[in-house]
C-alpha positions as CSV (number, residue, x, y, z in Angstrom):
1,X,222.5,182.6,-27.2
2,X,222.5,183.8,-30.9
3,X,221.9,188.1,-31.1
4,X,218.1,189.2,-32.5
5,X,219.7,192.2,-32.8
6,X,223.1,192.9,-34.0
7,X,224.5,196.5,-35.1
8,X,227.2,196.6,-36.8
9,X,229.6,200.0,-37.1
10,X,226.8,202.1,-37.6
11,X,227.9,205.8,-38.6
12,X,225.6,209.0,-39.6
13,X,226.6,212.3,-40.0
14,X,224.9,215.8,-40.5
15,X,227.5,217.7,-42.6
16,X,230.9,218.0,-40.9
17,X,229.4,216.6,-37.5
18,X,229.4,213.2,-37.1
19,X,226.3,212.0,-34.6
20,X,227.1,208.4,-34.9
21,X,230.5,207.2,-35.2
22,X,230.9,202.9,-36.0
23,X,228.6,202.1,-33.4
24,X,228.3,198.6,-32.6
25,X,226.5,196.3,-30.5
26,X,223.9,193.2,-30.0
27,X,220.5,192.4,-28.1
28,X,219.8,189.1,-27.2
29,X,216.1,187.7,-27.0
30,X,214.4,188.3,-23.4
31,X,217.4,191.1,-22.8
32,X,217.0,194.5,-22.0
33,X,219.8,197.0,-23.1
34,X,220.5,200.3,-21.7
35,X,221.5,202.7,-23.9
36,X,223.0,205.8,-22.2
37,X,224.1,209.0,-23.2
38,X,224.0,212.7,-22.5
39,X,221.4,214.7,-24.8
40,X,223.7,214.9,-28.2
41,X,225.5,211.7,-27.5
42,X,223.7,210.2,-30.6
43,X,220.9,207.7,-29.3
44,X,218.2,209.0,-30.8
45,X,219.9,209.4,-34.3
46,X,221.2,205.4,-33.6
47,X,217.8,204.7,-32.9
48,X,216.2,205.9,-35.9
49,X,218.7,203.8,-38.2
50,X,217.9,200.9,-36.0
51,X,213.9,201.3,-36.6
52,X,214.8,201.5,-40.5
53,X,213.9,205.2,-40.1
54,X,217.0,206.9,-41.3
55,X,219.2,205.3,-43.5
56,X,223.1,204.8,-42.1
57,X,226.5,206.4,-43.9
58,X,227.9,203.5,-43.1
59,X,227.0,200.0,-41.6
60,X,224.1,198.0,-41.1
61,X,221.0,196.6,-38.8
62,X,220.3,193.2,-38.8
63,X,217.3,191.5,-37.0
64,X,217.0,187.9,-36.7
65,X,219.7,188.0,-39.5
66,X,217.5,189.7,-41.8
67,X,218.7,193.6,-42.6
68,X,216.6,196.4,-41.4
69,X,216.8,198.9,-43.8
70,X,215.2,202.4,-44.5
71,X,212.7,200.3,-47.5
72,X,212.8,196.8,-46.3
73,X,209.1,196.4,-44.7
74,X,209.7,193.1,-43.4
75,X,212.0,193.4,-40.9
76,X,210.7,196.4,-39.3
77,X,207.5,195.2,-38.7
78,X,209.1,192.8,-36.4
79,X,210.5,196.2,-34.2
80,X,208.2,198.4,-32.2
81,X,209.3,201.7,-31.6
82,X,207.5,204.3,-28.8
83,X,209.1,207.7,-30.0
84,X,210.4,210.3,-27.7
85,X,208.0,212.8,-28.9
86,X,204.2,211.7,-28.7
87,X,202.5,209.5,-31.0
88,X,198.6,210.0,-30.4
89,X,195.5,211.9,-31.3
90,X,194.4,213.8,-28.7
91,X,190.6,214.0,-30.0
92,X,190.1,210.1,-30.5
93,X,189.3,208.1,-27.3
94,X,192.6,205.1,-26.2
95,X,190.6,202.5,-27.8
96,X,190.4,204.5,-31.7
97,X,194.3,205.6,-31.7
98,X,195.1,202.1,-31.2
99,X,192.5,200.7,-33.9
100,X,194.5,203.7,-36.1
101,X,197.7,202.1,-35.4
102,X,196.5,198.6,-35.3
103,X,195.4,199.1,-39.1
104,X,198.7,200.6,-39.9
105,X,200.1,196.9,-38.9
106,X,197.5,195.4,-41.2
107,X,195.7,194.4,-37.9
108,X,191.6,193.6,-38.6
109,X,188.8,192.3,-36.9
110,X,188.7,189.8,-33.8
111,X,192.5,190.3,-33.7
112,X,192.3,194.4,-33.7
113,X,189.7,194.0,-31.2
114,X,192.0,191.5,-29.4
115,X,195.1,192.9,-29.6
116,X,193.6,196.4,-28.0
117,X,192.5,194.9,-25.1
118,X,195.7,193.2,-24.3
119,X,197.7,196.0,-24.6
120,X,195.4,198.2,-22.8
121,X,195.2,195.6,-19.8
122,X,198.9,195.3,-19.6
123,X,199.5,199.4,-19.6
124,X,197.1,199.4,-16.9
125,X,194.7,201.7,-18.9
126,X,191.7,199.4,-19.5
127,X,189.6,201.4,-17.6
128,X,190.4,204.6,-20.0
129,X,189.6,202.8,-23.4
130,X,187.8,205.1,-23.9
131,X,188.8,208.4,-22.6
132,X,190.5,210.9,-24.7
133,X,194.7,211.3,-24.6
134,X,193.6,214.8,-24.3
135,X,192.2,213.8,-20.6
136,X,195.3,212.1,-19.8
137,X,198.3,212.6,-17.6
138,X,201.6,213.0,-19.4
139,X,202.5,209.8,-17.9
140,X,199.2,208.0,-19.2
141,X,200.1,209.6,-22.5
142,X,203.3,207.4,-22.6
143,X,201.7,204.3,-21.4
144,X,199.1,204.7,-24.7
145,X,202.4,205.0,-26.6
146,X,203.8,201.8,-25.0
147,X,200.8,200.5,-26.3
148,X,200.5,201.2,-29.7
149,X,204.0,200.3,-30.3
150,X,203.1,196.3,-28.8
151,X,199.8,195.9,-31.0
152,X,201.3,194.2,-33.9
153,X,203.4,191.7,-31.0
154,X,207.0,192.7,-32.1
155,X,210.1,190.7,-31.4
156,X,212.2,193.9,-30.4
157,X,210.5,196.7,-28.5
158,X,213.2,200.1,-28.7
159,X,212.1,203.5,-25.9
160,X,213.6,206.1,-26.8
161,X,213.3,208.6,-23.5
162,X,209.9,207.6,-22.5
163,X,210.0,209.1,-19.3
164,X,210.1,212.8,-20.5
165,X,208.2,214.6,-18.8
166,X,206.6,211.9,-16.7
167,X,206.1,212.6,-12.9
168,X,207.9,210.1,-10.2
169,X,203.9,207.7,-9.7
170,X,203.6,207.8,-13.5
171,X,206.8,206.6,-14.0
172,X,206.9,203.8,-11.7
173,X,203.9,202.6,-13.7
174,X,205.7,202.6,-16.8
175,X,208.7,200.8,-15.4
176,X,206.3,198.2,-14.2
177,X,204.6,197.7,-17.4
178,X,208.2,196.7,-19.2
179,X,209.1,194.5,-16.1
180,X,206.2,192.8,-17.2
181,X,207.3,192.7,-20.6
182,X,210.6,191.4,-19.5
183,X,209.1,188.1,-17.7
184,X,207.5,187.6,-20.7
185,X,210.8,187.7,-22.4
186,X,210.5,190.4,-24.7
187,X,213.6,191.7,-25.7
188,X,213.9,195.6,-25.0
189,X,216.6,198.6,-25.6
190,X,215.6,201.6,-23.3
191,X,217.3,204.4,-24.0
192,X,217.7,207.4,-21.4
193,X,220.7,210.0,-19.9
194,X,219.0,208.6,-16.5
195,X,221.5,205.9,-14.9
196,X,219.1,205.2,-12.0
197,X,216.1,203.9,-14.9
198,X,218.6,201.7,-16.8
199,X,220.0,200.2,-13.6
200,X,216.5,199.0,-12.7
201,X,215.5,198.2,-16.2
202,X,218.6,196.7,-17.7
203,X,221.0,193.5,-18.1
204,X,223.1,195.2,-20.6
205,X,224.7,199.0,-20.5
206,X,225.9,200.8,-23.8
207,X,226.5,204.2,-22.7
208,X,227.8,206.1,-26.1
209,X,229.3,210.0,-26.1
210,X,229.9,212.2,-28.7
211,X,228.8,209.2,-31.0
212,X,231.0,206.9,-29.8
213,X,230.4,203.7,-27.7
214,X,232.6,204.1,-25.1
215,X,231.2,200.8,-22.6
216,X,229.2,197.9,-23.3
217,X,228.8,195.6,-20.4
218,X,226.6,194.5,-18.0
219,X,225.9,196.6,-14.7
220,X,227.8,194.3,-12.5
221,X,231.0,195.0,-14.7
222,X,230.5,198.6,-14.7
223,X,230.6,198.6,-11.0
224,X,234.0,196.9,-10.9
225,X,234.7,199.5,-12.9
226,X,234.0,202.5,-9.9
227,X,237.0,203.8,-8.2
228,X,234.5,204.3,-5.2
229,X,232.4,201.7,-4.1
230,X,230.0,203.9,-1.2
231,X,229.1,207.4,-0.8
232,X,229.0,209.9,2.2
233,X,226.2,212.9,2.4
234,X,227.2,215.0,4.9
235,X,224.9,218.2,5.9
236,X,227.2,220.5,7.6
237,X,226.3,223.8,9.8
238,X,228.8,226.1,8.2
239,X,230.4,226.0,4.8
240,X,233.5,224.1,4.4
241,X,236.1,226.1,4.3
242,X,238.8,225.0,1.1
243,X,241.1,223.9,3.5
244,X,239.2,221.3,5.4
245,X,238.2,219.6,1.5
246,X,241.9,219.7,1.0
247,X,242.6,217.7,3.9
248,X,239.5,215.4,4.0
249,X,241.3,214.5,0.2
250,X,243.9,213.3,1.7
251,X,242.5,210.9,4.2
252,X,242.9,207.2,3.2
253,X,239.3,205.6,1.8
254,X,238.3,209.1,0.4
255,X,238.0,208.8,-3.6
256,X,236.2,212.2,-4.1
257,X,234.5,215.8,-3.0
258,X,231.6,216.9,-4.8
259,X,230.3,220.3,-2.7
260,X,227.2,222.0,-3.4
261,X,226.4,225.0,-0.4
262,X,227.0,223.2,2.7
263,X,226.2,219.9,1.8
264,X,229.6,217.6,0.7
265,X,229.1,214.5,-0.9
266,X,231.9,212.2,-0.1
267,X,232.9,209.3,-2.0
268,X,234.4,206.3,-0.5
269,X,236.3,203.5,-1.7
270,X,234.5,201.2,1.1
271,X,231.9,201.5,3.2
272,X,233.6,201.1,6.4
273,X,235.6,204.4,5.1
274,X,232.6,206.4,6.1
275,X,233.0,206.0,9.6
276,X,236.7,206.8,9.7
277,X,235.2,210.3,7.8
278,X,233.2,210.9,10.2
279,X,235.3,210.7,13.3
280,X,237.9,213.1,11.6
281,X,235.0,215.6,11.1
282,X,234.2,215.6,14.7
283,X,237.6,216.0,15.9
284,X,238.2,218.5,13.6
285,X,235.2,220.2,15.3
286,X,233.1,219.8,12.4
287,X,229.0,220.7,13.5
288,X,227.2,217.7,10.8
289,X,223.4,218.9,10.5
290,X,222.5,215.7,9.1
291,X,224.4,212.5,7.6
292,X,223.8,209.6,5.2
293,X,225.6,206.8,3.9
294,X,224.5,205.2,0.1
295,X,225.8,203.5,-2.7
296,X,227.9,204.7,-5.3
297,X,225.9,205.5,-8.4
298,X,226.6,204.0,-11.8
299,X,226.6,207.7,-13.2
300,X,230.4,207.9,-11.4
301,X,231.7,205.5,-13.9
302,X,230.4,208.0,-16.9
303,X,232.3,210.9,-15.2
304,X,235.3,209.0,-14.7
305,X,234.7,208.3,-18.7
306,X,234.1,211.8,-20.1
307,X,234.5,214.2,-17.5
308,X,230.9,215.4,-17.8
309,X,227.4,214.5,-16.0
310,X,224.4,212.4,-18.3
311,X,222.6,215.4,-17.7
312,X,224.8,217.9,-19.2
């Protein structure tokens, strides 16, 4: 299927640093791209030259095979971007930001009045047309922002971080409103330094470090990619001492240690490995508190990458 979005060796930089550094990529129609990164990696920068916002050193943004660049009117109107930082008036009710943004697309009339309804109905906030954002949950206050950014029906909807902020029941509403979006095959890139959102979100992973795209593939690939397929929680009485970690390294199935108090967190190169774990423990005379087995996350294939957590 042909790109709607192709980036080709995009590059920025702010004096001697370089933020973006030949970035390159495509989005298909109905796909939804993950773009991940640590704060600093350069999404939000790589964002902004896709929107048309900030104009690239290097490179270009094509959409539909038209360019998107900083003056070209056109092609951005097809994009709908919900910013990372609110977008709203806090002292006009849902229905009058949206009428505000709607006339910014060039949006009038039965199709305003149209258009506001839909994308109040399909951000679940209907029945607060006409509350105030000031009123709102944080989490309510990104759906609105979801919604202004669909009013004018764009081919490419771009989220940068839109779950700042946002408690766990808000954000599970926002993650259902693009699931929706995705059955109706819109295409989406959701940007975040949160693996667990882009696995549920996403076909297609980019994660990108100190500007650099350093994977682009689809989660399943990624995986393959894992040294450790499963995981081990293991809540132990006492401390470990350094001595049992360095031994429990050794044992065949065990990929890695992560300790934090008394709690180790083992991963495994198979599941089955977790029982083998566990029987050493106990005849090592191990006291476990509490155990649980779970799947390796995606965020293990970013360490193995750059040494360093999405979070850091």
């Amino acid at each position: 299927m042909p790109a709607l979005l192709s980036v080709n060796q995009l590059s920025k930089s702010y004096g001697s640093r370089r933020a973006v550094d030949a970035v390159s990529f495509s989005v298909a129609p109905g796909q939804t791209l993950g773009l991940l990164g640590p704060n600093g990696a350069g999404k939000s920068t790589t964002v902004s030259m896709i929107c048309g916002l900030l104009r690239p050193d290097s490179g270009e943004v094509r959409l539909g095979g038209e360019a998107v660049t900083a003056g070209q009117a056109a092609a951005k109107h097809r994009i709908g971007l919900v910013p990372q930082d609110l977008a709203l008036y806090d002292d006009l009710p849902a229905i009058d930001n949206l009428k505000v943004f709607g006339a910014l697309y060039g949006l009038k009339g039965a199709t305003l009045k149209r258009r506001c309804e839909e994308v109040l109905t399909l951000t679940s906030l209907a029945d607060r047309a006409g509350d105030k954002p000031a009123s709102f949950s944080g989490g309510m206050k990104r759906r609105l922002n979801i919604a202004a950014a669909l009013l004018h029906d764009p081919d490419l909807l771009v989220l940068d971080e839109p779950t700042v902020g946002v408690d766990p029941q808000s954000r599970n509403a926002i993650f259902e409103t693009l699931e929706a979006l995705q059955r109706a095959g819109r295409a989406l890139i959701y940007t975040s330094h949160y693996m667990e959102e882009v696995e549920r979100l996403a076909q297609h992973i980019v994660i990108i470090d100190h500007g650099k795209v350093i994977a682009d593939e689809t989660p399943a690939s990624l995986y393959q990619r894992l040294p450790a397929k499963a995981a081990l929680k293991v809540d132990l009485a006492v401390p470990a001492t350094q001595s049992l970690l360095d031994d429990l390294q050794t044992l065949d199935g065990v990929v890695g240690i992560h300790r934090h108090e008394n709690t180790l967190q083992i991963a495994l190169r198979t599941t089955a490995d977790g029982i083998d774990v566990l029987q050493w423990l106990r005849v090592q005379g191990i006291d476990l508190l509490h155990f649980a087995s779970a799947k390796a996350s995606l965020e293990g294939i970013f360490l193995e990458l750059t040494g360093r957590s999405l979070r850091d």
